[in-house]
FIKE-89661 format. One line per field, with one value per residue (C-alpha): residue number from 1; y, z, x; residue in three letters. Coordinates in Angstrom, 2 decimals, decimal comma. Example, Ala and Ser with C-alpha at 12.3 -4.5 7.8 and 13.67 -1.06 7.14 Angstrom:
i [1/2]
yy [-4,50/-1,06]
zz [7,80/7,14]
xx [12,30/13,67]
aa [Ala/Ser]
***
This chain:
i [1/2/3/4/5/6/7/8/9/10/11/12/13/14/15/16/17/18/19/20/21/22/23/24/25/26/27/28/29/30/31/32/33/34/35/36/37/38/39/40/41/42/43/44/45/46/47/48/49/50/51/52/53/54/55/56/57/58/59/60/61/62/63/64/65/66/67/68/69/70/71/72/73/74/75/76/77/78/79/80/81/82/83/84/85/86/87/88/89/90/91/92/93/94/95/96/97/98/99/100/101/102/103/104/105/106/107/108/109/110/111/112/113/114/115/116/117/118/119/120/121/122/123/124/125/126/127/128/129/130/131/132/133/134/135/136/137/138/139/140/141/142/143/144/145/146/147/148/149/150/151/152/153/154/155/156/157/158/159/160/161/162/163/164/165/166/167/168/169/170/171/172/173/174/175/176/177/178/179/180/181/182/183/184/185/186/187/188/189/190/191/192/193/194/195/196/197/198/199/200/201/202/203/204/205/206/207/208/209/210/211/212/213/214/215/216/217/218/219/220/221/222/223/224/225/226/227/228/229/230/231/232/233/234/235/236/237/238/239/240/241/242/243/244/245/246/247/248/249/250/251/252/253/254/255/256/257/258/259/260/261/262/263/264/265/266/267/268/269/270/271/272/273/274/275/276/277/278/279/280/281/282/283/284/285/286/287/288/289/290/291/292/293/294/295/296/297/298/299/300/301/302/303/304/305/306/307/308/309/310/311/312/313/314/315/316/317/318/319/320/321/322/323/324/325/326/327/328/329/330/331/332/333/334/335/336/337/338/339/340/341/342/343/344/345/346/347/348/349/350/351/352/353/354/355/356/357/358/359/360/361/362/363/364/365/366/367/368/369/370/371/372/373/374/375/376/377/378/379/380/381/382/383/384/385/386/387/388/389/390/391/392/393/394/395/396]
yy [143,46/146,61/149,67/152,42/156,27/158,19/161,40/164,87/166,30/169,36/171,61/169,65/171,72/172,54/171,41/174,51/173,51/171,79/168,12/169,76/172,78/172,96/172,63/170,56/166,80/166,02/162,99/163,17/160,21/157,74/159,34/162,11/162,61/165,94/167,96/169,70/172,57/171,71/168,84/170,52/172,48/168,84/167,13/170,41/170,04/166,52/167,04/169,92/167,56/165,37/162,36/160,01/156,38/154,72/156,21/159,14/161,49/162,18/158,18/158,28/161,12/159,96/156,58/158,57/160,42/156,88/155,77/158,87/158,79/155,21/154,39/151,81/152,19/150,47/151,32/149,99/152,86/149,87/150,29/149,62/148,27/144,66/144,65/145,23/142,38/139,75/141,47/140,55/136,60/136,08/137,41/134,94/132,45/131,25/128,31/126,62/124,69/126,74/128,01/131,98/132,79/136,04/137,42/136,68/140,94/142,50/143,20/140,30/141,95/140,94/137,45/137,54/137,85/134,56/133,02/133,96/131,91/128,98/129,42/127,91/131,00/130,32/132,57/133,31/135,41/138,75/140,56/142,29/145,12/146,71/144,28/142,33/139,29/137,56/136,81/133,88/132,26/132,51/130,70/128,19/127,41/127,58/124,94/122,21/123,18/122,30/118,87/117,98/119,49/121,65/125,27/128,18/129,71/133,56/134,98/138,67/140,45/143,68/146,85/147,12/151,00/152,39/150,67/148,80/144,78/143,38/143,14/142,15/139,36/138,02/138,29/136,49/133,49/133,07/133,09/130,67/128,65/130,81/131,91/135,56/137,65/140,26/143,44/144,31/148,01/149,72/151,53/152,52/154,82/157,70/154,97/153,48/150,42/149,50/151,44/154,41/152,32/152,66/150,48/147,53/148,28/145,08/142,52/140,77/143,43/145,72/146,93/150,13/151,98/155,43/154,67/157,74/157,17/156,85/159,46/160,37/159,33/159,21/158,79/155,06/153,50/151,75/150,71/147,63/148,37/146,30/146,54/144,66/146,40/143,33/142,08/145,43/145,89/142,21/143,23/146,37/144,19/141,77/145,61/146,16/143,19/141,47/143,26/142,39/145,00/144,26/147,03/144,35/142,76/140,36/138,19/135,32/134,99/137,20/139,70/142,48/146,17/146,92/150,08/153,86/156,13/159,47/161,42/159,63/159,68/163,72/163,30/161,58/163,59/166,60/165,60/163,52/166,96/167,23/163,51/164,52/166,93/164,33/161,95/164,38/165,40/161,95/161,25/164,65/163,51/160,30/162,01/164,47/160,86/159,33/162,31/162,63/159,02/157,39/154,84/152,81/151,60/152,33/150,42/150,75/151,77/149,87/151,77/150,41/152,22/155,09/154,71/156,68/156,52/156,70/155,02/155,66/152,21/152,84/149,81/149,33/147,13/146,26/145,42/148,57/151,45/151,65/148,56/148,72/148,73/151,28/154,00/153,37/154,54/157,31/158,51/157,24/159,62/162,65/162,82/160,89/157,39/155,00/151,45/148,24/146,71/144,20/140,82/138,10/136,69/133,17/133,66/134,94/132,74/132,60/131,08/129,03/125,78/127,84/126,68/128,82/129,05/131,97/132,63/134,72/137,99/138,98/138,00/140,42/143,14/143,24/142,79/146,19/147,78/150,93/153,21/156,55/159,70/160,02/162,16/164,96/168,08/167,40/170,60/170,91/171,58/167,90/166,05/167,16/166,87/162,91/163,06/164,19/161,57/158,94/160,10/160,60/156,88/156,43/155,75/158,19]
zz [-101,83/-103,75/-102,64/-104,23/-103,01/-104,77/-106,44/-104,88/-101,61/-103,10/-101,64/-101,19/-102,26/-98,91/-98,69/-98,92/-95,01/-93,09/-91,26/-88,16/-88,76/-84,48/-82,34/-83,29/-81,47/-79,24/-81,68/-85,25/-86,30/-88,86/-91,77/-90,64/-92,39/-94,47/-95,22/-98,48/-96,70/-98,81/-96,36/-93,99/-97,28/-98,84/-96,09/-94,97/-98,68/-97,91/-94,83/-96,16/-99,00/-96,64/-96,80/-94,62/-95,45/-98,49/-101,35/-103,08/-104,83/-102,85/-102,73/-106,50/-107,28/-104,86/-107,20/-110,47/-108,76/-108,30/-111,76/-113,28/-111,24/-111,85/-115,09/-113,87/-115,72/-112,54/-109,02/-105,65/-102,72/-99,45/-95,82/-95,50/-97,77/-95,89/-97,30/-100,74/-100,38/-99,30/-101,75/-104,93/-103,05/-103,11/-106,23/-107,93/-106,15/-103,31/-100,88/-98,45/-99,15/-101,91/-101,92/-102,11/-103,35/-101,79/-101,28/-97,33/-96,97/-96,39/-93,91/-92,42/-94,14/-97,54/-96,93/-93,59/-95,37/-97,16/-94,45/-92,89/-95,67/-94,85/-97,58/-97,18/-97,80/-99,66/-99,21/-101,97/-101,99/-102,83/-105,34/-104,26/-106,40/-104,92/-102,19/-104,41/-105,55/-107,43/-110,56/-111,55/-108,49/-109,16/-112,56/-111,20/-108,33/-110,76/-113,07/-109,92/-108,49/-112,36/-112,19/-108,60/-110,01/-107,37/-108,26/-106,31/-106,66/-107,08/-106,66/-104,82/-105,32/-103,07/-104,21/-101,16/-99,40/-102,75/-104,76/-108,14/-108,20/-111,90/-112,58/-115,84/-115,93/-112,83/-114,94/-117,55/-115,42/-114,19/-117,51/-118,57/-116,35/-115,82/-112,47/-111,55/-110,03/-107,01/-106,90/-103,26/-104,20/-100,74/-100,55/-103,94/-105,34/-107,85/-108,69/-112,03/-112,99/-116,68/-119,71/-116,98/-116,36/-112,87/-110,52/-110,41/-113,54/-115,91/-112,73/-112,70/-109,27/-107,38/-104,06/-103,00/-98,87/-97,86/-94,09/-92,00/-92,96/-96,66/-99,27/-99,80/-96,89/-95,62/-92,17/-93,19/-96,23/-99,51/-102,70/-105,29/-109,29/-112,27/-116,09/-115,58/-114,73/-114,02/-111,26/-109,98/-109,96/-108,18/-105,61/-105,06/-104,50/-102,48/-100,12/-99,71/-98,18/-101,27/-101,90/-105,06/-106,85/-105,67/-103,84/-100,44/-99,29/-101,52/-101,18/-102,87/-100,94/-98,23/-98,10/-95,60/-95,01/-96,82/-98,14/-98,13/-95,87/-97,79/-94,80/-95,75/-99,35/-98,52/-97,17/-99,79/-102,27/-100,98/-101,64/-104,68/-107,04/-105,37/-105,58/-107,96/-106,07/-102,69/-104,43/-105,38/-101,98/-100,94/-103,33/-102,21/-98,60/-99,87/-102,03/-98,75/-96,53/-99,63/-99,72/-96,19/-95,07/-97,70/-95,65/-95,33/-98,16/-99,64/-102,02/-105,24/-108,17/-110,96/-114,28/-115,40/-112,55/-110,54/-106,43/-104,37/-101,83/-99,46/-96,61/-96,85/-95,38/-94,91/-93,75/-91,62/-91,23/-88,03/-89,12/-90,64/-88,06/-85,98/-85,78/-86,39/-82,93/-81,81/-84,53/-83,71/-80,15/-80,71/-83,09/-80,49/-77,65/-80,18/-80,73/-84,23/-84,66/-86,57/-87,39/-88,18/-92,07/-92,66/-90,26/-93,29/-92,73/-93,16/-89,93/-87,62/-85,03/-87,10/-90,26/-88,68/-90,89/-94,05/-97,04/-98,27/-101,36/-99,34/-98,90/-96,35/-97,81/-96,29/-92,94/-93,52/-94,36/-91,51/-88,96/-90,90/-91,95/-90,95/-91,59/-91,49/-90,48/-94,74/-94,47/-97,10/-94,39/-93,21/-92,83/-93,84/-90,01/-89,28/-91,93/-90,85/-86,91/-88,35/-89,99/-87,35/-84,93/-87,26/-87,80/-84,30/-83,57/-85,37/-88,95/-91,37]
xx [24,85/23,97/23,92/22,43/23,47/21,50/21,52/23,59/20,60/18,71/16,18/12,94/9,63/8,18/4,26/1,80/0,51/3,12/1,74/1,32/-0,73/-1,10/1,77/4,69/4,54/7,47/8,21/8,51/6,48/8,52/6,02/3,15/0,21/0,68/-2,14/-3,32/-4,74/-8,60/-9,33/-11,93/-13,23/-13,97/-14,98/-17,25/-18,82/-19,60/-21,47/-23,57/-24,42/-25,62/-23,84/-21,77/-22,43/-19,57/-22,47/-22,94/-20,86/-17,49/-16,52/-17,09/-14,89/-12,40/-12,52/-12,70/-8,87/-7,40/-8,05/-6,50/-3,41/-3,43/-4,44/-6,95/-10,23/-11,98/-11,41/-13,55/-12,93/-12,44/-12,53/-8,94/-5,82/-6,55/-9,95/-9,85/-6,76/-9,72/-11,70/-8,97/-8,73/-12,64/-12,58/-9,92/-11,68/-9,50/-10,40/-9,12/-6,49/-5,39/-1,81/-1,21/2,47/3,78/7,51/8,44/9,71/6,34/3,64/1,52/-1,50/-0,45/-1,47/-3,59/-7,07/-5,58/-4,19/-8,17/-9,90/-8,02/-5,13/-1,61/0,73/4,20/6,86/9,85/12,61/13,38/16,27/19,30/17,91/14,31/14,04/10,96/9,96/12,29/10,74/13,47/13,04/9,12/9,36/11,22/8,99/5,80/7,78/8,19/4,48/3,57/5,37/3,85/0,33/0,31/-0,08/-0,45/-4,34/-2,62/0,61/1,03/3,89/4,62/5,57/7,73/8,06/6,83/9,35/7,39/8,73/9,53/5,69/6,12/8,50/6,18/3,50/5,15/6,23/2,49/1,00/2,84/0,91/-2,64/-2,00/-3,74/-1,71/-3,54/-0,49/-0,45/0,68/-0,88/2,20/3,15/0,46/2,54/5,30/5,96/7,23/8,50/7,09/6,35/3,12/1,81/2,50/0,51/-0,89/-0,82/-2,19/-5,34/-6,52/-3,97/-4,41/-3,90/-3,88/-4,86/-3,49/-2,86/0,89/0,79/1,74/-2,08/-3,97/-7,48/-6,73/-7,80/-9,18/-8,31/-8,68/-8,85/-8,17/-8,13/-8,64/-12,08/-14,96/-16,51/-14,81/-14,72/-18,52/-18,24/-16,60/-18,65/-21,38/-19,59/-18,54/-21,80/-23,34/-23,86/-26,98/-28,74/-30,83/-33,98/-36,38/-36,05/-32,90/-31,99/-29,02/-27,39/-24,15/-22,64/-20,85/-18,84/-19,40/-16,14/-17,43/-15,50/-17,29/-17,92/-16,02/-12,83/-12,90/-13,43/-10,11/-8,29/-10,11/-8,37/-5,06/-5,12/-4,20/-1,09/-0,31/3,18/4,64/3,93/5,99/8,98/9,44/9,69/12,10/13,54/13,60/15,83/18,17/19,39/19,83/21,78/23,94/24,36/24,95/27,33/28,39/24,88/23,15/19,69/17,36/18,40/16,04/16,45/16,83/12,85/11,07/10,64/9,56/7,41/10,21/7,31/9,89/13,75/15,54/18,90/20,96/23,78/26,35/28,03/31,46/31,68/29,51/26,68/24,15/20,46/19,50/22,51/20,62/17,41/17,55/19,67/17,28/14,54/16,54/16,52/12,63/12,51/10,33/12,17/11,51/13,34/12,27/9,97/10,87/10,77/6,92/8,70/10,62/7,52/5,83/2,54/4,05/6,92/5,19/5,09/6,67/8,93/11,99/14,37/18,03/19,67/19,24/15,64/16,92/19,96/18,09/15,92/18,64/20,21/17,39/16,13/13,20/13,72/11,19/10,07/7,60/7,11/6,78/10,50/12,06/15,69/16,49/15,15/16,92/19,79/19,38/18,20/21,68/23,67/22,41/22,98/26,60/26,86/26,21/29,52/28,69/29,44]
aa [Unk/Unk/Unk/Unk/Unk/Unk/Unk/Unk/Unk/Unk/Unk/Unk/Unk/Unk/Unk/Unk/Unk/Unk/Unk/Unk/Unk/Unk/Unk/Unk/Unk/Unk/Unk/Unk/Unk/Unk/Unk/Unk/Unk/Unk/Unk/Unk/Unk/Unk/Unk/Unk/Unk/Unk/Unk/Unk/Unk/Unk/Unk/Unk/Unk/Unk/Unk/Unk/Unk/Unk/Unk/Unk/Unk/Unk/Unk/Unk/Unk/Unk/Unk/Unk/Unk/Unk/Unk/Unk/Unk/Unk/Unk/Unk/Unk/Unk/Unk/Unk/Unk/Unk/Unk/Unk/Unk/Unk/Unk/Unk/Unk/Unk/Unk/Unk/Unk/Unk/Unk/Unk/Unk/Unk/Unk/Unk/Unk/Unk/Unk/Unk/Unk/Unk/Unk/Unk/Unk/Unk/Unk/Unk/Unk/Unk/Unk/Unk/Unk/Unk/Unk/Unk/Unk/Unk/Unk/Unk/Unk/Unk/Unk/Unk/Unk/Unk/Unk/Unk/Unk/Unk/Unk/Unk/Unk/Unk/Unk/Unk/Unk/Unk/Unk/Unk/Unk/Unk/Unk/Unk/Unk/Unk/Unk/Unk/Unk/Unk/Unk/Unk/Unk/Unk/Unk/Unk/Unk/Unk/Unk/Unk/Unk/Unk/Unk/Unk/Unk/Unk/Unk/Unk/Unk/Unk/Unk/Unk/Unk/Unk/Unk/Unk/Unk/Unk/Unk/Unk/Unk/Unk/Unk/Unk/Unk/Unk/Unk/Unk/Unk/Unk/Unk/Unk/Unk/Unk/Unk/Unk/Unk/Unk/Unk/Unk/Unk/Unk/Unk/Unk/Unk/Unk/Unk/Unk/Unk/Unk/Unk/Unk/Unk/Unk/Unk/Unk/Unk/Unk/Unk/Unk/Unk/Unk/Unk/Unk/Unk/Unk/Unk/Unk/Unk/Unk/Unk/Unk/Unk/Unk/Unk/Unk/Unk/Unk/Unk/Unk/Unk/Unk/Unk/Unk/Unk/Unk/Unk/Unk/Unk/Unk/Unk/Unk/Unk/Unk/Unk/Unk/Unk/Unk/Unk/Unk/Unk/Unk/Unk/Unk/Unk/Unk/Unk/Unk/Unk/Unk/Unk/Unk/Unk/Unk/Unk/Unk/Unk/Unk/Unk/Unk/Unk/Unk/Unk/Unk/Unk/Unk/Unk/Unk/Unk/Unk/Unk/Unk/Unk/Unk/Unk/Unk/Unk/Unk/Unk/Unk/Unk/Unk/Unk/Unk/Unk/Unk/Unk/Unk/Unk/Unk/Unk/Unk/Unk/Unk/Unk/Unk/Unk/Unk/Unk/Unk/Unk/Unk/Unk/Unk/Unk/Unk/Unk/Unk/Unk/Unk/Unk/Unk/Unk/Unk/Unk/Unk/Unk/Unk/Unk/Unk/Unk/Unk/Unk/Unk/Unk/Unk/Unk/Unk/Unk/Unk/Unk/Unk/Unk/Unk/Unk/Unk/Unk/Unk/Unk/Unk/Unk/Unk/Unk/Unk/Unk/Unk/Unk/Unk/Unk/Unk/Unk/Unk/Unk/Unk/Unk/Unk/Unk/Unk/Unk/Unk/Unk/Unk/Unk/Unk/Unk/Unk/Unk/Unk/Unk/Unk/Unk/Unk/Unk/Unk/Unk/Unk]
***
């Protein structure tokens, strides 16, 4: 398996208000919201402007930050990551029966909203290197789903704990065969895949999450991007109740209230300037636990991209230290949240008839996997308290 340890631990840039401006919590959460210090100013200015409902200005500056970070000339502002992920499915027109392809390491909401619609989800395996969708593996399976005339309606890789998957050679394998592909990147906004492009940049619609644990957050919220202003304006209608432009209320199919409420975008607003210097701690943050835990192993970057880091997973191996389990409630007795990785979607209850193309390596890096507290307003003292209970479990 590889391992990747990362470069020598260096002083991380300390944020300019720390993630718990009142009094400290008696458990460091696995990744804390940290705070610009400009929230309440921007979501003050919003209020005095008079506006609350997903319209007006602050929603469409907080859109007009995505795209720049992004590259995206189109971005929707959603409700929540899991929205704008039915959004991108209505949009490239699934139904039910269709097949969604998805790697099986990820969270259930990558293909729920499919799964919702009446879609048959697929699950394939993942490389040694990132942890993502194998894009071999993926060519292969389109090739036999061509031969039984049986493809899959869109494919959704993950950028998996900020880390960009091979977009490009997946989006070669499904053009080959005209298969969209919807880039569940909720976790990845500020990393880069090949060429330095952002991630998700190059599919058909990429998701992106402003959860109250993400690198920029809006205490909720999300967003869908693509290179077509069309489908984005589709799906801005489809957000908002499908209203047509008419004076009345005028509808020709239905719609949700997937819209992002101006109070949140306020929010995210306030911290999209300092989206860079989020990211380098967070690859800060890694670089100390590579340092200080050589014995467990890490995802490894490949040489094309650059990850968010937004979670450090750190696995461990039982024939040679501490278990999974064993760490996680020492650091659980010390005050520190931790949690196990992904559980492969193609081994939970609710997909146990799934079809899937998997070896044993998802399996084996859940039962060793390990998130650790990532969050960008770590202090020194933490990481290494986080270190020293690790070590203590009898890992080095």
């Amino acid at each position: 398996m590889s391992v990747h340890l990362g470069t020598p631990a260096r002083r991380s840039p300390r944020p300019s208000v720390l993630p718990f401006p009142g009094r400290r919590p008696s458990r460091l959460p696995l990744s804390a919201p940290e705070f610009s210090g400009t929230e309440l100013d921007s979501v003050r200015a919003t209020l005095e402007a008079g506006w609350l409902a997903p319209a007006g200005p602050t929603p469409a500056a907080f859109e007009a930050a995505i795209a720049e970070a992004t590259g995206f000339p189109a971005v929707l502002g959603t409700a929540s990551g899991t929205a704008a992920l039915h959004l991108g499915y209505r949009l490239l027109g699934l139904q039910p029966g269709d097949e969604v392809w998805a790697p099986t390491l990820t969270f259930v909401a990558t293909v729920a909203p499919a799964v919702q619609m009446g879609a048959v989800p697929r699950f394939l395996d993942v490389t040694e290197t990132g942890w993502t969708l194998d894009p071999a593996l993926l060519a292969e399976e389109l090739s036999r789903a061509a031969r039984r005339g049986k493809l899959p309606r869109v494919v959704v890789p993950v950028d998996l704990y900020g880390q960009a998957c091979d977009l490009d050679a997946i989006l070669a394998a499904c053009d080959r065969w005209g298969v969209p592909v919807l880039c569940d990147s909720a976790a990845a906004l500020g990393a880069e895949g090949r060429g330095g492009r952002h991630a998700g940049r190059g599919a058909r619609l990429a998701v992106f999450s402003f959860n109250g644990n993400k690198i920029v957050t809006a205490a909720g919220g999300g967003a869908l991007a693509s290179d077509d202003p069309a489908l984005i304006a589709r799906a801005r209608m489809l957000a908002m109740q499908a209203k047509e432009p008419a004076a009345h209320y005028e509808h020709e199919t239905t719609g949700y209230t997937y819209g992002l409420s101006s109070i949140l975008a306020a929010v995210g607003l306030a911290q999209m300037p300092g989206l860079a210097a989020r990211v380098a701690r967070r690859r800060a943050v890694f670089a100390t636990y590579a340092a200080g835990l050589p014995g467990a192993g890490f995802i490894a970057e490949p040489a094309w991209g650059r990850a968010n880091r937004w979670l450090t997973v750190a696995l461990f191996d039982p024939a040679r230290g501490p278990d999974r389990e064993a760490v996680r409630r020492a650091l659980d007795a010390a005050g520190f949240e931790s949690r196990p990785a992904w559980k492969p979607l193609h081994l939970q209850p609710a997909f146990r008839d799934a079809p899937h193309a998997v070896g044993p390596l998802p399996a084996t890096l859940f039962e060793r996997g390990l998130c650790l507290p990532s969050g960008g307003g770590l202090t020194e003292a933490d990481q290494a308290r986080i270190i020293e209970t690790v070590r203590g479990c009898g890992g080095d």
